[in-house]
N, C-alpha and C positions, 0 to 999 in steps of 0.2 A: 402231403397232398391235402386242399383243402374242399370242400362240397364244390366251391365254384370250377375249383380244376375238374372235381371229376363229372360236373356238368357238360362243361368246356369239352373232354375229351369224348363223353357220350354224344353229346350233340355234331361233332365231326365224326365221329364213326359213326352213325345212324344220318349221317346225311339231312338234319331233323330241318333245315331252311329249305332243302329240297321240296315239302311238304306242303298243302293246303288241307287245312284241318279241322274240325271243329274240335279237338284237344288243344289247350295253348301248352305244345309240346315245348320240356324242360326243366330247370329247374323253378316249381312252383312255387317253394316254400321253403325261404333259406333256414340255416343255423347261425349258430356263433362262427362258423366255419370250419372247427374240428370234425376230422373224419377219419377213426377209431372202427368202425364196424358199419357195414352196410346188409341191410333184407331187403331181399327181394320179392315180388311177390305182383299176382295180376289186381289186384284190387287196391285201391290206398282208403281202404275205413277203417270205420275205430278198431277192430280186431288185428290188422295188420298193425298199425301204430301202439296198441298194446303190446302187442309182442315185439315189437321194437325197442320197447323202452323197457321191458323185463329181461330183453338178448342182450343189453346196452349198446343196440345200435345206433348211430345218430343221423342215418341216412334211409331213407327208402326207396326204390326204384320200382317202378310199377309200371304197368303197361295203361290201365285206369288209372289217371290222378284223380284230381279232387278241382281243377281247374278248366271248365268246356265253356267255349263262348263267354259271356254275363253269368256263368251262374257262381260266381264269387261276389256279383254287385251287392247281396246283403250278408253278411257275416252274422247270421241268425240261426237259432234251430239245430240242424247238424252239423250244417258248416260252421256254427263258431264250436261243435263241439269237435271236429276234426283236426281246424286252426289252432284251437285252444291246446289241445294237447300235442299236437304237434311242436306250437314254439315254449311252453312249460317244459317241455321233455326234450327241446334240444333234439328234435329229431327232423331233416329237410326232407322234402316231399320230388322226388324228380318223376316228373311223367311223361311217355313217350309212346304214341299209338299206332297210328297210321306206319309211322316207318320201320315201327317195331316188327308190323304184319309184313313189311315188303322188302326190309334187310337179306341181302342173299348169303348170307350166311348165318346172321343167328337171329333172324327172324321167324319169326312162327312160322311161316308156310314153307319155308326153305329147309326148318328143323324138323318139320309134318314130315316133309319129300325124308328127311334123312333120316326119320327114325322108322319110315317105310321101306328105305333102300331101294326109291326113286333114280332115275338116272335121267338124261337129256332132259335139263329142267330148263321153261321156256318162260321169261315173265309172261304176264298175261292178265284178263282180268281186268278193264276198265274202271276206276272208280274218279269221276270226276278227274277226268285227264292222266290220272296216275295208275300205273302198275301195281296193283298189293300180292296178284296172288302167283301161281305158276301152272302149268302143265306139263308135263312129266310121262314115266313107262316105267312100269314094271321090265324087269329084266324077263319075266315068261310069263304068259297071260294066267290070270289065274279066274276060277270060275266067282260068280258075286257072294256065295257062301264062304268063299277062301279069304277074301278081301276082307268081308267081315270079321274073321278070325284074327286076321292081323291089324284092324281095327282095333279089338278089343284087347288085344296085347300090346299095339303101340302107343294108343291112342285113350282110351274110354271102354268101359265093360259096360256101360249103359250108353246109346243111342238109340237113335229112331232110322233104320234101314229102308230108302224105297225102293223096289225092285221092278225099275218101269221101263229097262232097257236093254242092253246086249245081256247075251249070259257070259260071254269070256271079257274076260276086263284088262285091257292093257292100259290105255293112254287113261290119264287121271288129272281132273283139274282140282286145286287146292286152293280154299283162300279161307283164313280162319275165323269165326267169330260170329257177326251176324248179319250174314252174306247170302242168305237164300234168297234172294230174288235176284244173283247172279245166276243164274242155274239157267237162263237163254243163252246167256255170253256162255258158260259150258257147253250148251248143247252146241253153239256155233265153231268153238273151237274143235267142236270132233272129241269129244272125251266121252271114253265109256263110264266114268263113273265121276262125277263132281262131290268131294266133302268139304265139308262146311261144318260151323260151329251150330247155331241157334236154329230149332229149326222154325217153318212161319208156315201160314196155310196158303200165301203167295207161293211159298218153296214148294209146298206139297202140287198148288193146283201146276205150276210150270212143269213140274219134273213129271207128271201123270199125261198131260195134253202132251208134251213134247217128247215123248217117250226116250227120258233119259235115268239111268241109277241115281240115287244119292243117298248119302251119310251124312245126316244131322248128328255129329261126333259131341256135339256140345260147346257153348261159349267159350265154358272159363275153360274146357278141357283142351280145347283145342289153342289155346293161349297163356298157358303155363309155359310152354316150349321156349318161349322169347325172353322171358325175365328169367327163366333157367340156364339158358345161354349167356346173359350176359352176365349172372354172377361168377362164371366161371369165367369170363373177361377179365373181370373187376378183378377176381381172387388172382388169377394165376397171369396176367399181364401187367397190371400196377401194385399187386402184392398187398392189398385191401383184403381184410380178412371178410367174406361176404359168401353168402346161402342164400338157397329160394326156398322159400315155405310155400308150400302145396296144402290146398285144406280141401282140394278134393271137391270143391262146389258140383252141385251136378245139373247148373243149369247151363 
């Protein structure tokens, strides 16, 4: 298999034309087209690409690429230092965002639901016409300190918890990343608790007026799930030997 096949095969399992994006989701930045080892990983900068070319992989998958809108128009500064080592080291850059969030299976919010042991998962979630995130239940309500608990065991040991709503927690809206000025469309869905990645003082002032919970779980935490899931695609359905590197970011 060569990077473009496994482009080709990521970009139909992720549905990525489906998509209105400001990522130009895929492959961003070819090789020679040998594909020996693939990292995965939320972020594609110099430190993932380093450790790419010390693991000898020649592939990267990332939930951030390095390609949004024009901002490749000048190959300057840290984009020619990103380019630069990228095509030196023989290493492609594939990026995939939007559909990474909204994949119902190894998408981030669907992986949230599953490493919560969410059940009736509903898309949901408005973003410029598209679906990214879900709402979901607990199998038995649990109180907002409980939720917390399995927060920090599924999820992140560091967030920022608001506690401006019910005290038993069943239905939960999830969408990952940086999504806190969704937290109306939570409240309108009827969820006792909305998580989210980033959090913003929009998110703070909605979730306090609107008296709903929420979990600012964190960005990249909440977004490791996705590129973790798909190396375990890559590894165990095409036979690509490939890993997610996790560094733990705690923004």
């Amino acid at each position: 298999m060569t990077t473009i096949e496994l482009a080709e095969f990521l970009n139909k399992t992720l549905e990525v034309e489906k998509f209105k994006d400001v990522s130009n989701n895929g492959l961003q930045v070819a090789n020679n087209g040998t594909l020996t080892r693939v990292l995965c990983g939320v972020d594609a900068n110099l430190k993932l690409l380093r450790e790419a070319k010390e693991r000898g992989a020649d592939c990267i998958v990332c939930h951030h690429g390095i390609s949004w809108g024009d901002s490749l128009k000048h190959i300057t500064g840290l984009n020619y230092e990103l380019v630069a080592l990228a095509i030196k080291s023989n290493i492609a850059i594939y990026g995939v965002h939007l559909p990474l969030d909204a994949h119902p299976v190894y998408g981030n919010n669907a992986q949230i639901c599953k490493a919560l042991q969410l059940v009736e998962l509903d898309p949901g979630f408005d973003y410029h016409g598209q679906n990214i995130g879900y709402t979901a239940e607990l199998t038995e309500a649990l109180t907002f300190e409980q939720i917390c608990t399995e927060v920090t065991d599924k999820i992140s040991n560091s967030f920022s918890a608001l506690n401006f709503g019910s005290a038993s927690i069943r239905k939960i809206g999830v969408v990952s990343g940086g999504a806190a000025d969704l937290a109306g469309q939570a409240q309108e869905l009827g969820v006792d608790l909305f998580i989210t990645g980033e959090p913003s003082l929009l998110g703070y002032n909605l979730a306090e007026q609107l008296r709903i919970n929420v979990i600012f779980a964190g960005h990249y935490a909440t977004e490791i799930f996705g590129v973790r899931a798909l190396s375990e695609v890559i590894s165990q359905e095409l036979g690509i030997p490939a890993e997610c590197v996790d560094y733990k970011t705690p923004f």
